[in-house]
LUMSE-210054 format. One line per field, with one value per residue (C-alpha): residue in one letter; y, x, z; residue number from 1. Coordinates in Angstrom, 2 decimals. Layout:
BEGIN
r [A|...] $
yy [Y|...] $
xx [X|...] $
zz [Z|...] $
k [NUM|...] $
***
This chain:
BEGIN
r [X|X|X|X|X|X|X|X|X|X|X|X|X|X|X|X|X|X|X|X|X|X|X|X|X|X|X|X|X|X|X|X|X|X|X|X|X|X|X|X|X|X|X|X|X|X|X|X|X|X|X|X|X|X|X|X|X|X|X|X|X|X|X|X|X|X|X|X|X|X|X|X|X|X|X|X|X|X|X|X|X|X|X|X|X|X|X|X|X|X|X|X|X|X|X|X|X|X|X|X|X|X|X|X|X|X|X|X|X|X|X|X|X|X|X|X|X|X|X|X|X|X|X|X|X|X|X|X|X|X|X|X|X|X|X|X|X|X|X|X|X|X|X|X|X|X|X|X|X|X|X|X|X|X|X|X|X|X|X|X|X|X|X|X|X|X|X|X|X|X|X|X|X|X|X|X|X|X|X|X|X|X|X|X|X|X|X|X|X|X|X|X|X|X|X|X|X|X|X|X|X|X|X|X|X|X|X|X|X|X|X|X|X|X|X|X|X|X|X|X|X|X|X|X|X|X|X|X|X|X|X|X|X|X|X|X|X|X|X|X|X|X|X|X|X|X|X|X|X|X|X|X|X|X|X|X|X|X|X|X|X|X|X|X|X|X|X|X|X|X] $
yy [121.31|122.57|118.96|119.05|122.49|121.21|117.95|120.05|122.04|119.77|118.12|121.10|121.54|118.17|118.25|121.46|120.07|116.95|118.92|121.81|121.91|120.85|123.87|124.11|126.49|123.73|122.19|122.51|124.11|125.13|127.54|126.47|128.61|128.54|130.23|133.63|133.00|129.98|129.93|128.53|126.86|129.53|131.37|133.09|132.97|136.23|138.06|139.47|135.78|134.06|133.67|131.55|128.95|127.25|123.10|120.32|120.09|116.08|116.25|117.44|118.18|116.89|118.94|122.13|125.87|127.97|131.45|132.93|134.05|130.40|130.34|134.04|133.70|130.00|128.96|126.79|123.77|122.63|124.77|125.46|126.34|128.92|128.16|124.70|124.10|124.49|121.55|121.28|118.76|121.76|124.40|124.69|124.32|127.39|129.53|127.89|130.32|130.72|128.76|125.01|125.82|125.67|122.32|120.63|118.86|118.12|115.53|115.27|117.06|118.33|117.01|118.36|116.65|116.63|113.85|113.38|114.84|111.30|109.16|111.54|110.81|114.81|115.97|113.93|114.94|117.16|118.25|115.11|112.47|109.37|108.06|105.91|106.82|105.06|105.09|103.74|103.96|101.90|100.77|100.85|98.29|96.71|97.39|95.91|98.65|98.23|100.80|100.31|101.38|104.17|105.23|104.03|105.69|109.08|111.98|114.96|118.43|120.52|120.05|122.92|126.10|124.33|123.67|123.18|121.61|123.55|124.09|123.79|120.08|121.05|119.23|121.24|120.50|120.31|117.62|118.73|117.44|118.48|115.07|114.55|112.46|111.44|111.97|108.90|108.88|112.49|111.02|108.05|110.35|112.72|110.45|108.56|111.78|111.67|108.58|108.46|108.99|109.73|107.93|109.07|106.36|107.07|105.49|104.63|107.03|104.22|102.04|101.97|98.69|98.08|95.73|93.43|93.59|93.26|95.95|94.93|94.73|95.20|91.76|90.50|92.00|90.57|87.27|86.87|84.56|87.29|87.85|87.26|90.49|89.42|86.35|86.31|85.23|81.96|83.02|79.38|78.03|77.58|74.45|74.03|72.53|68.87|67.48|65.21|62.21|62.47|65.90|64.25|61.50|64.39|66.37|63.33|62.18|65.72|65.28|62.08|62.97|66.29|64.03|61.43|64.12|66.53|69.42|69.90|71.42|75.23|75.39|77.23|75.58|74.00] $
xx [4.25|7.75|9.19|7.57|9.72|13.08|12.84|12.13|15.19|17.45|16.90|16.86|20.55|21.78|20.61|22.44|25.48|25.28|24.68|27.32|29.90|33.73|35.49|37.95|40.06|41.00|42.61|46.46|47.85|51.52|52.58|54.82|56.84|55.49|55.68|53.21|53.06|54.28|57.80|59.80|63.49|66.31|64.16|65.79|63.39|62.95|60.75|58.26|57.70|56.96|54.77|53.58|49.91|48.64|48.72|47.73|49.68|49.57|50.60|54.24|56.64|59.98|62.67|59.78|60.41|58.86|60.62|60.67|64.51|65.75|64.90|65.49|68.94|68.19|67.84|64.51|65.44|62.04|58.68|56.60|53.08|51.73|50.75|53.08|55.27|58.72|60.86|64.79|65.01|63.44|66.30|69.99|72.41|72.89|75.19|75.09|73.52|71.82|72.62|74.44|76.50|72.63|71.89|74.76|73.30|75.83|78.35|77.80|80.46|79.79|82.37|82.55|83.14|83.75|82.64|82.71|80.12|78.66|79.83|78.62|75.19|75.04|71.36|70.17|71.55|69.65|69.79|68.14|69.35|71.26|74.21|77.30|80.61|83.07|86.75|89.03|92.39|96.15|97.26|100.83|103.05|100.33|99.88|95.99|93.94|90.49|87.43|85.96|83.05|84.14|80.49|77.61|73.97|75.10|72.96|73.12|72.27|73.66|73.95|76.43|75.39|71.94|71.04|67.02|65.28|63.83|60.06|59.07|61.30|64.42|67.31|70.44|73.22|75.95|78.60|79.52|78.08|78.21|77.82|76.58|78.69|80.47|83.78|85.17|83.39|84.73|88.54|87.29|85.87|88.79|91.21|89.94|89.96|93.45|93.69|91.84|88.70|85.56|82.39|78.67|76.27|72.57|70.25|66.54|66.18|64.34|66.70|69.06|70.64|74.51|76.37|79.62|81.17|84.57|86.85|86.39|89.77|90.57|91.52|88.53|86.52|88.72|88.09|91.22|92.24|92.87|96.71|98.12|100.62|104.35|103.63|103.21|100.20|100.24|99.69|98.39|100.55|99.05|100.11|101.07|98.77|99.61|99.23|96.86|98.41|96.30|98.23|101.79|101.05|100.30|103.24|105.45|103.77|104.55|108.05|108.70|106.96|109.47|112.48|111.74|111.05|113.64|113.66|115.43|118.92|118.89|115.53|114.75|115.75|113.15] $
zz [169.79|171.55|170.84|167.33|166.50|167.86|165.96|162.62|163.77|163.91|160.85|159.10|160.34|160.18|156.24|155.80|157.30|155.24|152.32|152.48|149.28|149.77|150.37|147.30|149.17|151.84|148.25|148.78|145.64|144.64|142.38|139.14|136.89|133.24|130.44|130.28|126.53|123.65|123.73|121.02|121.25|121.94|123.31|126.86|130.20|131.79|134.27|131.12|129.14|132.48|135.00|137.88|137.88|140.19|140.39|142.83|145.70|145.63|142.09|142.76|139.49|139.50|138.12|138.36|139.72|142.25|141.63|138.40|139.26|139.26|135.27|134.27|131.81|130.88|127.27|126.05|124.59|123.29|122.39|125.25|125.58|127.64|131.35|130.51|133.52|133.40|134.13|134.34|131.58|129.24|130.08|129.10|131.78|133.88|132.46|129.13|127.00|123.52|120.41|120.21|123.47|125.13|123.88|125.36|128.23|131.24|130.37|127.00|124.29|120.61|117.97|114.76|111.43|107.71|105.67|101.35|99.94|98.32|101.36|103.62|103.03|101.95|101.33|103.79|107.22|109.49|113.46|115.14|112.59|113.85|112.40|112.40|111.91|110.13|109.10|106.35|106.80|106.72|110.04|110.65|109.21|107.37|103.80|103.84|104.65|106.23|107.55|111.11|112.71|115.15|116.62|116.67|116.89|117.26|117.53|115.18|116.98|114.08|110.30|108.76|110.79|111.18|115.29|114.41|111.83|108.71|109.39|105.99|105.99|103.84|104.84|103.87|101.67|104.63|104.86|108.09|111.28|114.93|116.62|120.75|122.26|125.76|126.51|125.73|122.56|121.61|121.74|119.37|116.57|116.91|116.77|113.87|112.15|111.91|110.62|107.59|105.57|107.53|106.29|107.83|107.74|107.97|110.48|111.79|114.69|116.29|115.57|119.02|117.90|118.18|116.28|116.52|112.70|113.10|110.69|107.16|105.13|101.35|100.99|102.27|99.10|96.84|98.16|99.05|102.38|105.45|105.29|109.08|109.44|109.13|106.86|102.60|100.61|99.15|95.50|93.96|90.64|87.74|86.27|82.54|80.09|79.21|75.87|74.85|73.38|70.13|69.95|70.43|67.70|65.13|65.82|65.80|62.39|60.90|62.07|60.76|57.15|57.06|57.61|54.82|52.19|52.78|50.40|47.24|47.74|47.05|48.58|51.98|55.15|57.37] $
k [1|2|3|4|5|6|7|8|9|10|11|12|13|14|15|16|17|18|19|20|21|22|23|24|25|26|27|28|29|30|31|32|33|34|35|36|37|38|39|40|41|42|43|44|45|46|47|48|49|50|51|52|53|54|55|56|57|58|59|60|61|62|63|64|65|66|67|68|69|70|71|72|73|74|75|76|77|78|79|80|81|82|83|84|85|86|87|88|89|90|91|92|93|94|95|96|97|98|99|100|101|102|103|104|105|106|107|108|109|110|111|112|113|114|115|116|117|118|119|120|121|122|123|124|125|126|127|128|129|130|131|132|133|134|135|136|137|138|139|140|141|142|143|144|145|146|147|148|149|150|151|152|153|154|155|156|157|158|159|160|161|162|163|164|165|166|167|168|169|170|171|172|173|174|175|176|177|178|179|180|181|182|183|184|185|186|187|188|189|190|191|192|193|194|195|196|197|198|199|200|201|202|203|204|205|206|207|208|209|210|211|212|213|214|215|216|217|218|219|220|221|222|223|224|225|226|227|228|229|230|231|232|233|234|235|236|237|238|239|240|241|242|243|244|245|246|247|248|249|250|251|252|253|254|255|256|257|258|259|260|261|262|263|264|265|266|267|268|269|270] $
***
């Protein structure tokens, strides 16, 4: 009976320690900074619009934030939902602030420029569009001018005073466009706005293509041959019409029939 009860013992405890739940607690978990409430773009982080949640330790979040007072100051760049994690990518730079300064990720410049109304693609330019930029203009010592493509898939982030597009889907009547761009690309546009005419050229946004069209010059649409600088066109002579010699023997005949009936004397001369 004694060996019957132990037996039933330890099964009994075996089962219940076969049987007992996970412990959730023993679940490593860190703590993210996210927004205590949607955010929308602009919008400045600070101690009252966020908070911090709770998310799988073996899940880590590049570019996320454990203290609240790494974010407070920084400008959102994108709508957030609430209890969404914060990233870097999401934020202005530090320091930045609100408006088109914020958007300006490191690196990057914003150029500003003024296009013709009807050239400019005008009516149809909004934050987010992609464009290229061209320019017409005379190069020095050469009287054939030409238009080049300056850039080429470049990003609007403002249209006018514009920095987000209209919720409702208006596009507004602005022909000029803050451009992102590097550096190197923020020399090019400036300095072919000295130059000449400035020409926007509207884009797929999916379209990330480049191309290799050399500059197009006036002569070229005229169907002219391309002029090499220093050198004249060869204008082509047009030769003079010849007579036929069905034409000669009439005029000849006339001649001859004038000179054996001459007119009367006191008459008009021929």
């Amino acid at each position: 009976m004694l060996a019957l009860v132990i037996s039933g013992l330890s099964t009994w405890a075996l089962s219940r320690k076969l049987t007992k739940p996970v412990d959730t607690a023993a679940v490593v978990k860190v703590r993210y900074v996210a927004p205590s409430r949607a955010l929308e773009a602009d919008e400045i982080l600070s101690q009252q619009n966020t908070e911090l949640v709770d998310w799988p330790g073996d899940a880590a979040l590049a570019g996320g934030f454990k203290n609240i007072a790494d974010v407070v100051g920084r400008v959102v760049l994108f709508p957030l939902a609430k209890g969404q994690p914060v990233l870097d990518r999401d934020l202005s730079a530090p320091g930045a602030g609100a408006g088109l300064a914020g958007k300006i990720p490191n690196g990057m410049r914003a150029v500003a420029l003024r296009s013709d109304e009807i050239v400019g693609v005008a009516g149809f330019l909004a934050p987010g569009s992609h464009l290229d930029v061209l320019v017409t203009y005379s190069p020095d010592h050469v009287a054939d001018p030409l238009t080049a493509t300056v850039l080429e898939n470049a990003l609007v982030i403002a249209a006018g005073h514009q920095i987000e597009p209209d919720a409702s889907g208006k596009i507004p009547d602005a022909t000029v466009v803050t451009l992102l761009l590097t550096p190197e690309q923020a020399q090019r546009a400036v300095l072919a706005s000295t130059q000449g005419a400035i020409h926007f050229v509207l884009r797929n946004g999916g379209d990330a293509s480049t191309s290799a069209e050399m500059p197009v010059k006036l002569s070229q649409l005229a169907g002219h041959p391309t002029i090499v600088q220093g050198t004249a066109p060869v204008r082509a002579v047009k030769p003079a019409p010849v007579a036929k010699p069905r034409e000669i023997e009439t005029i000849l005949a006339g001649v001859a029939e004038v000179r054996s009936n001459p007119r009367p004397s006191g008459g008009a001369g021929l």
